[in-house]
C-alpha positions in Angstrom: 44.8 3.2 -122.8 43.4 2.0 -126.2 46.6 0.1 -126.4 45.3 -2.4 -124.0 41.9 -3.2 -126.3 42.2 -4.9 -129.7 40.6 -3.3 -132.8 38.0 -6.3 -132.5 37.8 -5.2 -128.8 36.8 -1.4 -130.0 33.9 -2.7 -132.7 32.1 -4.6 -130.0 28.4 -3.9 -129.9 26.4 -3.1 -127.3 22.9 -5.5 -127.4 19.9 -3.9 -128.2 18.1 -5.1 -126.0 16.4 -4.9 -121.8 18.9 -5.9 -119.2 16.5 -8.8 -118.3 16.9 -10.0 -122.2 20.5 -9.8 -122.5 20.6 -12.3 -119.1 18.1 -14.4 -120.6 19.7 -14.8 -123.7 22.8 -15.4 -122.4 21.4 -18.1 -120.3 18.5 -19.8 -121.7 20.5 -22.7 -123.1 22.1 -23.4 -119.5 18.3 -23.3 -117.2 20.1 -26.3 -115.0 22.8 -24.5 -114.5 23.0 -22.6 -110.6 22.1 -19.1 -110.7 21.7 -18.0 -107.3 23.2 -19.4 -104.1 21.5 -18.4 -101.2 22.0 -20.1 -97.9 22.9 -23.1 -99.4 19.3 -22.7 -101.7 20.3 -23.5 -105.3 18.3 -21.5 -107.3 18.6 -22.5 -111.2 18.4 -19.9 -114.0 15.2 -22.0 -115.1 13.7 -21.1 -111.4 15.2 -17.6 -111.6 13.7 -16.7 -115.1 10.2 -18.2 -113.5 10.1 -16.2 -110.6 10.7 -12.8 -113.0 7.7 -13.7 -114.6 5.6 -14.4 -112.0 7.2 -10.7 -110.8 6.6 -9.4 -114.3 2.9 -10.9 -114.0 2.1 -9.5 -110.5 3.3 -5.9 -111.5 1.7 -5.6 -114.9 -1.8 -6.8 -112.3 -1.0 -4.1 -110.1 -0.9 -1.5 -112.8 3.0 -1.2 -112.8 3.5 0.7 -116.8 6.4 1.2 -119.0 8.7 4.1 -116.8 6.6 3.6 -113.6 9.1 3.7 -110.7 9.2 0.6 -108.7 10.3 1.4 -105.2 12.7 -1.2 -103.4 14.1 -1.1 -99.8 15.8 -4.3 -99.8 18.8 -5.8 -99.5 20.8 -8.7 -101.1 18.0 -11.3 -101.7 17.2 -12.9 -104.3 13.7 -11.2 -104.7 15.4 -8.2 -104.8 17.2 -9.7 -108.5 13.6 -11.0 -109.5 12.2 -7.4 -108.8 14.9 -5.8 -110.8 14.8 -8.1 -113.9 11.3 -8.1 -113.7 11.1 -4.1 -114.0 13.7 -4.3 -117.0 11.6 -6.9 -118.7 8.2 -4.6 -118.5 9.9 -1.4 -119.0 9.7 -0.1 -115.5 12.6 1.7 -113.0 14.0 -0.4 -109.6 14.2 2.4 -107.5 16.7 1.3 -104.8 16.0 3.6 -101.7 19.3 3.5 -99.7 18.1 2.3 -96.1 20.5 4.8 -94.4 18.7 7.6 -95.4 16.6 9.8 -93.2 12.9 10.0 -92.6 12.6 13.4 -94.5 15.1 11.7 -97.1 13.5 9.1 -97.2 9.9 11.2 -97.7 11.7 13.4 -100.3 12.7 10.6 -102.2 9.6 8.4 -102.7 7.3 11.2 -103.6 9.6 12.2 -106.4 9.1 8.8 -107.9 5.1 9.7 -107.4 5.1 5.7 -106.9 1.9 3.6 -105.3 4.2 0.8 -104.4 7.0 0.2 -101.8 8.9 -3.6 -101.6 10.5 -3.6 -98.3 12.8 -6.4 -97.1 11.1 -7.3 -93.4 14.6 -6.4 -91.3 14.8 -3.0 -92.8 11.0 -2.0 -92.5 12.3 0.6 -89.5 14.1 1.7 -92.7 10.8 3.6 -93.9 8.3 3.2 -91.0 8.9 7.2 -90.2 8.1 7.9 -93.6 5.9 5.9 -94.9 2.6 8.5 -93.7 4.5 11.2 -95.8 4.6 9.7 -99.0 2.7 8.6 -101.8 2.8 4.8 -101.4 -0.5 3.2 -101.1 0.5 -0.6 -100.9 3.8 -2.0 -99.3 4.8 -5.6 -100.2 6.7 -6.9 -97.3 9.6 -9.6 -98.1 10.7 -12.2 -96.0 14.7 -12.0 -95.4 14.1 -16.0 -94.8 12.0 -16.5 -98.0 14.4 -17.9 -100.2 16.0 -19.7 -97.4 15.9 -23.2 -96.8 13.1 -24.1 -94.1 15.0 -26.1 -91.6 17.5 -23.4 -91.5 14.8 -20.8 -92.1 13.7 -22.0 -88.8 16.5 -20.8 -87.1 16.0 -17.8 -87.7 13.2 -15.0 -87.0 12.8 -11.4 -86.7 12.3 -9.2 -84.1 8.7 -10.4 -82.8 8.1 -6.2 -82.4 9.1 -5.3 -85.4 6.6 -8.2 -86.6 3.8 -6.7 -84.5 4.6 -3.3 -86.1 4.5 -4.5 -89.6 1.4 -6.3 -89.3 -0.4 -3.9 -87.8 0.6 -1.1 -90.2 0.2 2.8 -90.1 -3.4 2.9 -91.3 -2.8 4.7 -94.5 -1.0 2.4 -96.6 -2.4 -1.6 -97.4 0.1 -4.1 -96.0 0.8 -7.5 -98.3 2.8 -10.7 -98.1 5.7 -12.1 -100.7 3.2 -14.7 -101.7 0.2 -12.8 -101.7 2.0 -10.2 -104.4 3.3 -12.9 -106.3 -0.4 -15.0 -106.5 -1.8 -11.5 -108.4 0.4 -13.2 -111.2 -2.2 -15.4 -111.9 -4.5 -13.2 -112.3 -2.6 -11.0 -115.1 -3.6 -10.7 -119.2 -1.3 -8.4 -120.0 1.7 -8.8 -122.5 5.0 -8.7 -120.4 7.8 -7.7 -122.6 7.8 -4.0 -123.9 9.1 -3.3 -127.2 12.8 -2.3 -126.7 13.7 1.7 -127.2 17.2 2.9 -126.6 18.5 4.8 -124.0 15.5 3.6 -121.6 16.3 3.7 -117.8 15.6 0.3 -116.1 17.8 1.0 -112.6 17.8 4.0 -110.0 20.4 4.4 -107.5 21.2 7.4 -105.7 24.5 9.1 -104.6 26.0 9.1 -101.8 25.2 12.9 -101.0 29.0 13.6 -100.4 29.1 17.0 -102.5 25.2 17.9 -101.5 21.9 16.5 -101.2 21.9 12.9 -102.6 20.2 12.2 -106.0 18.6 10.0 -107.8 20.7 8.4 -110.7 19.0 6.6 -113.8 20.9 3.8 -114.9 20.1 2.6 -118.6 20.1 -0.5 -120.3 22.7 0.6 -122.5 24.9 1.5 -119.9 24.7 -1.5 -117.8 25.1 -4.1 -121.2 27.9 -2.0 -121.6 29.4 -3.2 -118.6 28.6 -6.4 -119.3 30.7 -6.0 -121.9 33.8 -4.6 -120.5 33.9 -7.7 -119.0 33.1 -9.9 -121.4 36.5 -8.8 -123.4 39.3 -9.1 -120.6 38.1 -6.9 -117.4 38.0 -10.4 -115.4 37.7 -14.0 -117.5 35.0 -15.2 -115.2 33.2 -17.9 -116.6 29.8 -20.1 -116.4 30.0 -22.0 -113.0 32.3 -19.3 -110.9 31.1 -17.9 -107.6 30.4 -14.2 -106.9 30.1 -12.9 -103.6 27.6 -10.3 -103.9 28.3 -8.3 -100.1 28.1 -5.1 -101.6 24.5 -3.8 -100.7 22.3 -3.5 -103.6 21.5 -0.1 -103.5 24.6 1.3 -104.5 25.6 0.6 -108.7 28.5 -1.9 -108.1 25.8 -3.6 -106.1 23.3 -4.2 -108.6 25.4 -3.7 -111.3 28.7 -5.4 -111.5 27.7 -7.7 -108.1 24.6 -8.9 -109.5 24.0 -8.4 -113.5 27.3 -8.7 -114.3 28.1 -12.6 -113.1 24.3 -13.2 -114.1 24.9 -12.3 -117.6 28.0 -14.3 -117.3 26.8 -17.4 -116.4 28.0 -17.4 -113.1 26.6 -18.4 -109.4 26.0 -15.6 -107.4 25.9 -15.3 -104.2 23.8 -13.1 -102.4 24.4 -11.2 -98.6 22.2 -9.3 -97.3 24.2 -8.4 -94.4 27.0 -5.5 -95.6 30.0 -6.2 -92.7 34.1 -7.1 -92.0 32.5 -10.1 -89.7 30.1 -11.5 -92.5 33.0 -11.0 -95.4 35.3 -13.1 -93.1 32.7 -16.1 -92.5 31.6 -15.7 -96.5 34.9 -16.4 -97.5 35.9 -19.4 -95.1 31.9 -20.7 -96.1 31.7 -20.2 -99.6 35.1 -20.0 -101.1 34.2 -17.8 -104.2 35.6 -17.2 -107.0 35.3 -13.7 -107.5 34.3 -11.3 -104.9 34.3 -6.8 -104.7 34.4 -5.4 -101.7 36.2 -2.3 -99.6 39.2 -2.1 -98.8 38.7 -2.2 -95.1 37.3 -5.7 -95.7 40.5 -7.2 -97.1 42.1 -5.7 -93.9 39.4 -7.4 -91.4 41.0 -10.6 -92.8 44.1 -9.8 -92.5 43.6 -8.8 -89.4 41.6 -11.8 -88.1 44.5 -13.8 -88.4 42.4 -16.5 -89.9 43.9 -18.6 -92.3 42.1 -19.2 -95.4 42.2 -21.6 -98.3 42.2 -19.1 -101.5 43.0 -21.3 -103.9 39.6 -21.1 -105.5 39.8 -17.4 -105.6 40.6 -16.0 -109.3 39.5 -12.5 -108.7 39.9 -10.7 -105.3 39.0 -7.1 -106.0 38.1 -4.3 -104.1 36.8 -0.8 -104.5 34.8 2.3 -103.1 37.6 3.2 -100.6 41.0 4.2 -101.0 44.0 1.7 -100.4 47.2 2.7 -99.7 50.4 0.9 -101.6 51.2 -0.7 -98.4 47.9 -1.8 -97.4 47.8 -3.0 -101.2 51.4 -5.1 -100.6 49.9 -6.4 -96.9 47.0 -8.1 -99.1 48.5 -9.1 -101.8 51.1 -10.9 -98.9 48.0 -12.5 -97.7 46.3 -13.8 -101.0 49.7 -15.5 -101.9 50.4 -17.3 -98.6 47.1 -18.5 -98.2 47.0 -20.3 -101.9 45.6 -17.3 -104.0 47.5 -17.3 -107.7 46.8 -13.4 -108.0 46.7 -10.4 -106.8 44.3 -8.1 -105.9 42.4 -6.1 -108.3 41.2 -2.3 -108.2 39.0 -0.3 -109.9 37.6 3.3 -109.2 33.7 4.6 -110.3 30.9 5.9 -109.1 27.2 5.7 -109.1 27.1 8.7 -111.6 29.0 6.9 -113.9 27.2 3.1 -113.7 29.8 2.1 -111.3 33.0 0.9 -112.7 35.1 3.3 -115.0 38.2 1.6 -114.4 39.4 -1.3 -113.6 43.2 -3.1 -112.9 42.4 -5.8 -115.6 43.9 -8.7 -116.8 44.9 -7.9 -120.4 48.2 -9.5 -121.7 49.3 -6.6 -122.5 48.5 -4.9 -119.2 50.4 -5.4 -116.0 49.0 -3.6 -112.3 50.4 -1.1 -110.9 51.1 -0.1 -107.1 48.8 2.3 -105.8 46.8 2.6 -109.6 43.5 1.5 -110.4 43.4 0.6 -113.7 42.3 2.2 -117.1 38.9 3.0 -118.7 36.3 0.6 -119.3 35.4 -0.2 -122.3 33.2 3.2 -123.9 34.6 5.3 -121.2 36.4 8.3 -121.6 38.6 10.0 -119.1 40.0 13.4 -119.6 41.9 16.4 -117.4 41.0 20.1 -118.3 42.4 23.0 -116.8 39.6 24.4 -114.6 40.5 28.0 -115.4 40.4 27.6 -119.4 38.3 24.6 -119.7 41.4 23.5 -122.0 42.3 19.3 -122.4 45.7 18.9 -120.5 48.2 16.3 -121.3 49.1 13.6 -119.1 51.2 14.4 -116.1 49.2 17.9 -115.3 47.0 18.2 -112.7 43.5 19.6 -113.4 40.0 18.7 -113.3 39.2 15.1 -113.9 35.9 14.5 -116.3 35.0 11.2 -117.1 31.9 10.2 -119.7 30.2 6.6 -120.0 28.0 4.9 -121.4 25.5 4.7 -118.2 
């Protein structure tokens, strides 16, 4: 597959630097430029790199240290991306805790961390309500889903006025906050923000998806995310400053955060946040918002179909999907779809996991490249894929089955 990258393509370097840096540096000559679209909020990266500081601020106040873990049950808002760059910029670990887990799980899982603190998105607080007594939190930071939102439309919507009463009332063991009361301890803070930069440093943990045992807890480094970055900075997808990403994978998986989220951010691009992980949302996202790029499952891409709703595409220069397997004549039914309703591509595959920092391959757009049915791509860029036979622990050749090992940079 190294036939696909140029020799300039292999000599790339990495940045040695925090996630939060290489966005920031990417960026800070564009602060006018959109950021984050959320419910029609236009959030600048000048108002984006602001409200990481005042994040930064608050933490560093509340005692948050270089490899603290920083526990977040959230989904796709944008407090969730100013928690996460916030963490990378003092040092700290975004522990995502995946809302699907159980109480013990979810028990089991924040004591490891041995963390004070717990940021819960207000419709998922049921999430960790069970557990909460269990484990070691002492102070739970409750965001708003309609914080970012804006107010008129914000109005329109509420939360379950139980699940209010519950939250406000509390367990009695842990100290309940507000978004804006956290965020006022910013002013409050004396402390310097950014750490000095050290390689191989984890600033994300995600957790698998417990399909061959017990779920676990995956570091992702700075390293291996700026990696990706990378990748797709050379020719994964050309997606430039001013394209829209539809962020609908949830957040607490790594092609979430990672290439949903970080990955357009470091770009340049707009993305756009959903909370809400469904085929009905996916189908009114794409008739509302009209991205330019957008990953998702397969079973999405077949909602639509589906649907029968036609849709203009034109806009769309990068439908992907991953996470599920698609069959070739799924594949041809959607690629069918994307042309007739004004898409000028295809659809794009890649295969990963959270082990690995997400992506490992991906159906790029190389010149020299050209898709194949039912494939999903080569290696990313600093990834290796090899087969061994499992009996002699021997490198196979290609077309020999065996065990698949795969190394990255993550």
């Amino acid at each position: 597959w190294l036939k696909y990258y140029t020799a300039e393509d292999l000599e790339i370097k990495i940045p040695a630097c925090t996630i939060y840096q290489n966005i920031y540096d990417r960026n800070k000559d564009y602060l006018e430029d959109v950021a984050i679209l959320y419910y029609g909020n236009k959030i600048r990266y000048k108002a984006l790199f602001s409200n990481v500081e005042v994040c930064a601020k608050a933490l560093r106040y509340i005692g948050i240290q270089k490899g603290d873990c920083v526990n977040l049950c959230t989904a796709g808002v944008p407090e969730a991306i100013y928690l996460v760059l916030a963490c990378s910029r003092i040092g700290a670990i975004a522990n995502f805790l995946n809302p699907l887990f159980s109480p013990e799980q979810m028990t089991d899982r924040i004591n490891e961390t041995e963390a004070k603190w717990v940021f819960v998105l207000d419709a998922m607080y049921s999430c960790i309500e069970a557990a909460l007594p269990k484990t070691c939190i002492q102070n739970v930071v409750i965001i708003p889903a309609t914080n970012s939102i804006p107010p008129l439309l914000a109005s329109l919507l509420y939360l379950n006025s139980e699940a209010k009463k519950r939250i406000r009332k509390g367990n009695g063991k842990q100290k309940f906050l507000g978004w804006k009361d956290f965020c006022a301890l910013s002013f409050s803070c004396v402390n310097d923000l950014d750490v000095p930069y050290q390689p191989d440093t984890p600033t994300v943990m995600v957790y698998s998806s417990g399909s061959t045992g017990a779920s676990k807890g995956i570091l992702l480094t700075n390293e291996g995310i700026s990696a990706t970055i990378a990748n797709y900075t050379i020719h994964n997808m050309h997606i430039d400053r001013g394209d829209t990403f539809l962020q609908i994978i949830p957040v607490w998986f790594s092609t979430g955060i990672v290439i949903s989220v970080l990955m357009p951010l470091a770009k340049g691009a707009i993305v756009i946040p959903e909370p809400k992980f469904s085929k009905e949302t996916f189908l009114k996202d794409l008739i509302r918002y009209n991205p330019s790029v957008t990953l998702n499952s397969t079973s999405l891409w077949l909602h639509v179909i589906n649907s029968g709703e036609k849709i203009d595409l034109s806009n769309m220069k990068y439908p992907t999907s991953g996470g599920e397997k698609i069959l070739p004549l799924d594949e041809i039914r959607i690629n069918d779809y994307l042309k007739q309703n004004g898409c000028k591509t295809r659809l794009y595959k890649g295969y990963g996991m959270c082990e690995l920092g997400s992506e490992i391959t991906g159906d790029n757009d190389s010149p020299t490249y050209c898709g194949k049915l039912g494939g999903c791509g080569y290696p990313a860029l600093g990834v290796t894929v090899s087969v061994f036979d499992i009996s002699t622990g021997k490198e196979l050749p290609y077309g020999k089955h065996g065990e698949i090992s795969a190394l990255s940079p993550a």
